[in-house]
C-alpha positions as a LaTeX table, in Angstrom:
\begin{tabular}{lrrr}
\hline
Residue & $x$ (\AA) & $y$ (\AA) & $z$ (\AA) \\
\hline
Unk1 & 42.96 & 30.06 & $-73.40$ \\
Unk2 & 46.21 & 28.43 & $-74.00$ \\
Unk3 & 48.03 & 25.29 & $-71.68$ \\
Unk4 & 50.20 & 27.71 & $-69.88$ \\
Unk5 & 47.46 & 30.20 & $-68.89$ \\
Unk6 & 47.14 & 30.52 & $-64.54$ \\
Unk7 & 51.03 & 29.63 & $-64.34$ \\
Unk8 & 51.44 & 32.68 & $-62.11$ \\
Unk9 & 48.63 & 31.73 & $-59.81$ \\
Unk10 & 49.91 & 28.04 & $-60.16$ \\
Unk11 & 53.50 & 29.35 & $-58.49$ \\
Unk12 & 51.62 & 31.23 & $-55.90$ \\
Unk13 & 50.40 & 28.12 & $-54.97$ \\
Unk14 & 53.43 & 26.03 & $-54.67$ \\
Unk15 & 55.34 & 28.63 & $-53.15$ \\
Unk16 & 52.59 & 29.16 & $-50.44$ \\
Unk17 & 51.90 & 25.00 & $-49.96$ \\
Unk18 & 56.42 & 24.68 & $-49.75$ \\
Unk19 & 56.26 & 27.79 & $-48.19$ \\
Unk20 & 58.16 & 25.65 & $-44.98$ \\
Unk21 & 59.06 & 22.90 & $-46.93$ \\
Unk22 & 60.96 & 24.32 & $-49.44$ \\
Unk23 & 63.34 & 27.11 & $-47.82$ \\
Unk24 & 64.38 & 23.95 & $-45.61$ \\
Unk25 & 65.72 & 21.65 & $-48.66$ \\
Unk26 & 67.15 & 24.27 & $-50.09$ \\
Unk27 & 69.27 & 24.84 & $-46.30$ \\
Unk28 & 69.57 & 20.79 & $-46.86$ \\
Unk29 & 70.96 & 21.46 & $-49.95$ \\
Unk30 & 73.62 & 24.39 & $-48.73$ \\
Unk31 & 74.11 & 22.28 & $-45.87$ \\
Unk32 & 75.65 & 20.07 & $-47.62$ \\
Unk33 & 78.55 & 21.64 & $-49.09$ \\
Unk34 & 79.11 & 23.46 & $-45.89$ \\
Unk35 & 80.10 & 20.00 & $-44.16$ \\
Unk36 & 82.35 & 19.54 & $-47.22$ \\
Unk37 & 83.94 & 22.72 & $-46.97$ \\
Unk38 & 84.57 & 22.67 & $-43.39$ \\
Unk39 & 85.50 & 18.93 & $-43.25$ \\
Unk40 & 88.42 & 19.38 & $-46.33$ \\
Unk41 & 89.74 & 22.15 & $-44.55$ \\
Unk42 & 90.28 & 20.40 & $-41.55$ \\
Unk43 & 91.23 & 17.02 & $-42.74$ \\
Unk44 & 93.59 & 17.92 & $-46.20$ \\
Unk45 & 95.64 & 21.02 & $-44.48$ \\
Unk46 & 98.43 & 20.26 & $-45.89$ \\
Unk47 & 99.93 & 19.06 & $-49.67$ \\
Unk48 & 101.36 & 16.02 & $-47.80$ \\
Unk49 & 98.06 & 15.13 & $-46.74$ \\
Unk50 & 96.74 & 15.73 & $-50.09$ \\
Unk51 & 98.89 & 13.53 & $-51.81$ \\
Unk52 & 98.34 & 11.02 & $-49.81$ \\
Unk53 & 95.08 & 11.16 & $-50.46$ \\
Unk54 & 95.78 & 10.91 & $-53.95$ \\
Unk55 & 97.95 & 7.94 & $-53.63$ \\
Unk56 & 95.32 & 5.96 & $-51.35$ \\
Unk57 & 92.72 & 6.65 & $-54.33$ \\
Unk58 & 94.47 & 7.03 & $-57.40$ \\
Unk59 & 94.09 & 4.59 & $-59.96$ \\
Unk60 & 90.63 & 2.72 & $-58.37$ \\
Unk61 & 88.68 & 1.91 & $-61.02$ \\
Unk62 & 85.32 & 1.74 & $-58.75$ \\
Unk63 & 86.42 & 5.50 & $-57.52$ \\
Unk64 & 86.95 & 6.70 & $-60.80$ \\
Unk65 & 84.11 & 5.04 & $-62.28$ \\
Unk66 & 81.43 & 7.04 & $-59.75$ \\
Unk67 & 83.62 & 10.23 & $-59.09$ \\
Unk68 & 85.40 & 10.86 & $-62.19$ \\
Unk69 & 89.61 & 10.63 & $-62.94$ \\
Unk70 & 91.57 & 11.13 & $-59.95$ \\
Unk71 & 93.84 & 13.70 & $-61.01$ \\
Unk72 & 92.88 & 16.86 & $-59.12$ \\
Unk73 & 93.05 & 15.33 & $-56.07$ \\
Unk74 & 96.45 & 17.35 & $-55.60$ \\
Unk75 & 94.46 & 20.38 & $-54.64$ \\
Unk76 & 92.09 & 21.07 & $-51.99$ \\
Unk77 & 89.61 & 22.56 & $-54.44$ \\
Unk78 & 89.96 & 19.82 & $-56.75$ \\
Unk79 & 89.67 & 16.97 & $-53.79$ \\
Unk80 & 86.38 & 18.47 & $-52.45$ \\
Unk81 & 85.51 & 18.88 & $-56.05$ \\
Unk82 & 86.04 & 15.42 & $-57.10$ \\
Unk83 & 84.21 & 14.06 & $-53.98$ \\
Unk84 & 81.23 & 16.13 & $-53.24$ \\
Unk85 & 79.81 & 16.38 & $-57.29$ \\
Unk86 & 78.30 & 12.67 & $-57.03$ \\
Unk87 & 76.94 & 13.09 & $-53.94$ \\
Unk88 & 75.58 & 16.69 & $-54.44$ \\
Unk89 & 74.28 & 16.22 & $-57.58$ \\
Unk90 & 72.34 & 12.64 & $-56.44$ \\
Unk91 & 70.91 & 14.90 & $-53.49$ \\
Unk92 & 69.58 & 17.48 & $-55.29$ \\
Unk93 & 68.63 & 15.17 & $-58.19$ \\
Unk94 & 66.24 & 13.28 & $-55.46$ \\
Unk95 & 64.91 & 16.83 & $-54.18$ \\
Unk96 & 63.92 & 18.13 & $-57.69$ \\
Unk97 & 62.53 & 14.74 & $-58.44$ \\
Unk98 & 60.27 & 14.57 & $-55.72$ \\
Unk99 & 59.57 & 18.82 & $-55.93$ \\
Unk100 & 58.34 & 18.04 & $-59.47$ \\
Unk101 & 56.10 & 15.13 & $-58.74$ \\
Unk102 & 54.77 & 16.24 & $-55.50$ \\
Unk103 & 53.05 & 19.59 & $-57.62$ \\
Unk104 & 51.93 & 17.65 & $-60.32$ \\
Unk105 & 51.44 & 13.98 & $-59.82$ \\
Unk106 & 50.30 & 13.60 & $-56.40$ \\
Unk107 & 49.08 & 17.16 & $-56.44$ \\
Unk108 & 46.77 & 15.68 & $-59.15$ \\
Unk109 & 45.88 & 12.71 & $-56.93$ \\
Unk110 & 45.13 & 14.54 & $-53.99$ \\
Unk111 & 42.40 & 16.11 & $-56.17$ \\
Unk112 & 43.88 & 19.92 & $-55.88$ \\
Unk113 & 45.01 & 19.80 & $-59.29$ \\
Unk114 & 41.03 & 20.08 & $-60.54$ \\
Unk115 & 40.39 & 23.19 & $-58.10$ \\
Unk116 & 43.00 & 25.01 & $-59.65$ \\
Unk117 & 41.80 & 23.84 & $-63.17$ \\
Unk118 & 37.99 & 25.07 & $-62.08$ \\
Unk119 & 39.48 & 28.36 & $-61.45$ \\
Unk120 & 40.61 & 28.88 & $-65.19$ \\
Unk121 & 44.25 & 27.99 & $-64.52$ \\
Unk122 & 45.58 & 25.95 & $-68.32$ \\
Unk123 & 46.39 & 22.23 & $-68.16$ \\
Unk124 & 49.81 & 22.94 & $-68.56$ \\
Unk125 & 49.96 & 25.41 & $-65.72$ \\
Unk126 & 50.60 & 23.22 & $-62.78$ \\
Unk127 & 53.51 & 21.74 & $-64.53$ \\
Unk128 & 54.92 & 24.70 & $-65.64$ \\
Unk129 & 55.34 & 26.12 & $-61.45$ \\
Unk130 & 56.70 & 22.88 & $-60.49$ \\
Unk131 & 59.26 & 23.51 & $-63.15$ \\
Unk132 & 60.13 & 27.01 & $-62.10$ \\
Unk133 & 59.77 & 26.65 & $-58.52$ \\
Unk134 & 62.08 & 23.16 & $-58.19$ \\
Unk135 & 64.61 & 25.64 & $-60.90$ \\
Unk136 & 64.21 & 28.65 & $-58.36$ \\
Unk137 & 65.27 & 26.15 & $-55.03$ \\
Unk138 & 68.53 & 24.77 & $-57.33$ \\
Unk139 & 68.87 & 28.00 & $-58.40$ \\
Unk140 & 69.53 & 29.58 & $-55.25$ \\
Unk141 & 71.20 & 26.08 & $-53.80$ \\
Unk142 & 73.60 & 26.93 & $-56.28$ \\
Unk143 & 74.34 & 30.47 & $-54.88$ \\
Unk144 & 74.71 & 28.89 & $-51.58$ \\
Unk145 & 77.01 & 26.47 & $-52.77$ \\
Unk146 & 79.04 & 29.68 & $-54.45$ \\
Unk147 & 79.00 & 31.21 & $-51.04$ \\
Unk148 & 80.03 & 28.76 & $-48.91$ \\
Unk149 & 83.24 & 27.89 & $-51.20$ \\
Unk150 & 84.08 & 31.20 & $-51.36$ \\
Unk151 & 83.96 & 31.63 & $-47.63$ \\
Unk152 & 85.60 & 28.71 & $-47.06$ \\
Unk153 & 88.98 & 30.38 & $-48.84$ \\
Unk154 & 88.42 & 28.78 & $-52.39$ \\
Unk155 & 88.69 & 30.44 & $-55.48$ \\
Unk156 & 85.62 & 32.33 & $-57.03$ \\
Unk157 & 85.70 & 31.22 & $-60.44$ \\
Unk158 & 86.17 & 27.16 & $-59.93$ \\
Unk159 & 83.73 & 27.67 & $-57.37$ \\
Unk160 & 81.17 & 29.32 & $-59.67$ \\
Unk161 & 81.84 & 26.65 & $-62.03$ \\
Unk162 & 81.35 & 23.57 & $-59.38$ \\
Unk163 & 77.69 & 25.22 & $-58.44$ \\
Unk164 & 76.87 & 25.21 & $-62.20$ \\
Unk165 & 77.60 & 21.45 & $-63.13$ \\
Unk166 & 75.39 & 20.71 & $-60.04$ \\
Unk167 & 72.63 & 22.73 & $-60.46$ \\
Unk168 & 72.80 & 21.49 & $-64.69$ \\
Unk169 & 72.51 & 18.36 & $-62.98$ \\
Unk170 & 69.64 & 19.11 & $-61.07$ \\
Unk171 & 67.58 & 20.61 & $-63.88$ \\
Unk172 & 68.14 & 18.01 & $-66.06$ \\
Unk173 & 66.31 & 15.83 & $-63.36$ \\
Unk174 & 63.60 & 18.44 & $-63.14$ \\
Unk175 & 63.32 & 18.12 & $-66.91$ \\
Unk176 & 62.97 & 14.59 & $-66.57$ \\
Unk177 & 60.73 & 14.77 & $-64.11$ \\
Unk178 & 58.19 & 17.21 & $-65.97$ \\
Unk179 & 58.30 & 14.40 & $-68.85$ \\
Unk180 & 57.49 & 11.35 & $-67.13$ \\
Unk181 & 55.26 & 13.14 & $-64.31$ \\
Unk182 & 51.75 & 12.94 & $-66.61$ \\
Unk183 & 52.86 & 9.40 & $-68.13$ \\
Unk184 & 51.78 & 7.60 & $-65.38$ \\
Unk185 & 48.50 & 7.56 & $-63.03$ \\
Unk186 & 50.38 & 7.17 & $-59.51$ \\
Unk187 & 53.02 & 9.30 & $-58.25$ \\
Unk188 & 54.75 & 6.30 & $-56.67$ \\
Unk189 & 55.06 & 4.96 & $-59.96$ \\
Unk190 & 56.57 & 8.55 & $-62.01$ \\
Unk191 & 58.95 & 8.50 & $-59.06$ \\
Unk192 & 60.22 & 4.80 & $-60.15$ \\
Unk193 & 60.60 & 5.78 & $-63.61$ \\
Unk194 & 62.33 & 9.28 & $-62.78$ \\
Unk195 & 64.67 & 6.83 & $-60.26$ \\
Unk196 & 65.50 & 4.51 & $-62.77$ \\
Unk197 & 66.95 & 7.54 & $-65.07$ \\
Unk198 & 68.86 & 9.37 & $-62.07$ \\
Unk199 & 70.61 & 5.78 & $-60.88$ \\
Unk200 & 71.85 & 5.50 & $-64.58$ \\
Unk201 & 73.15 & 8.94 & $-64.32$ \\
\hline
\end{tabular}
């Protein structure tokens, strides 16, 4: 029997414990960029308005130091751009942190992890479906976040590659995650470890 053996049974399992839970983050998630979308449209209209946007921001080395150079901030797509990616990506960083932990970690404390294991499930399998099941949720987050730029009048391909640098964000936290979920014995304390990494990031 390898590590990995069960991992299907292991998803059925998270998907039918999250099976409120998780269509609701993922909403969170889509939410999310939906007030963006709908709040740049109505507050940057105009180029006059973007500009002076840009002038009210540019050069700040505190705002370029947590959202990036301010440069595209003369364009609507590049303003929402430049000030939803550290917020989005912090958000779903925390959801795929806590997704991760809470089916393997605490799963494991709450002492559900050994019935699975009794029923011939691998060691590895539990962490393997938190894996894929956090990657499914960003996965379609990111569609969502596709959708809702589109819809919102901008362009396809920017848009397509906004939802990608957020949901790479997002699975490099799950990665993280995975690592540091089995190094300690308390959830509480993977989830300070996991923290420390996505506060540097």
């Amino acid at each position: 029997m390898t590590g990995f053996a069960g991992t299907a049974d292991a998803i059925r399992f998270a998907l039918k414990r999250d099976r409120f839970i998780l269509p609701i983050c993922v909403a969170g998630l889509i939410g999310w960029m939906v007030i963006y979308v709908l709040s740049y449209n109505d507050l940057y209209g105009t180029q006059a308005e973007l500009n002076a946007l840009y002038k009210s921001v540019a050069g700040n080395p505190a705002l370029v130091a947590m959202s990036g150079p301010t440069g595209g901030l003369r364009s609507l797509g590049g303003a929402l751009s430049w000030d939803s990616t550290p917020a989005l990506s912090i958000i779903g960083g925390v959801f795929a942190m806590f997704s991760v932990i809470r089916h393997t970690r605490a799963e494991e404390e709450d002492g559900r992890t050994e019935l699975l294991l009794t029923s011939g499930s691998g060691r590895l399998a539990p962490l393997a479906a938190a894996v894929i099941v956090t990657s499914f949720a960003l996965v379609l987050a990111s569609i969502g976040y596709v959708i809702a730029l589109s819809v919102g009048g901008f362009e396809l391909g920017p848009s397509i590659l906004l939802s990608l640098s957020l949901l790479g964000f997002g699975l490099v936290i799950t990665g993280t995650t995975a690592v540091f979920a089995p190094v300690p014995s308390k959830a509480r304390a993977a989830l300070g470890l996991v923290g420390i990494v996505l506060g540097e990031a």
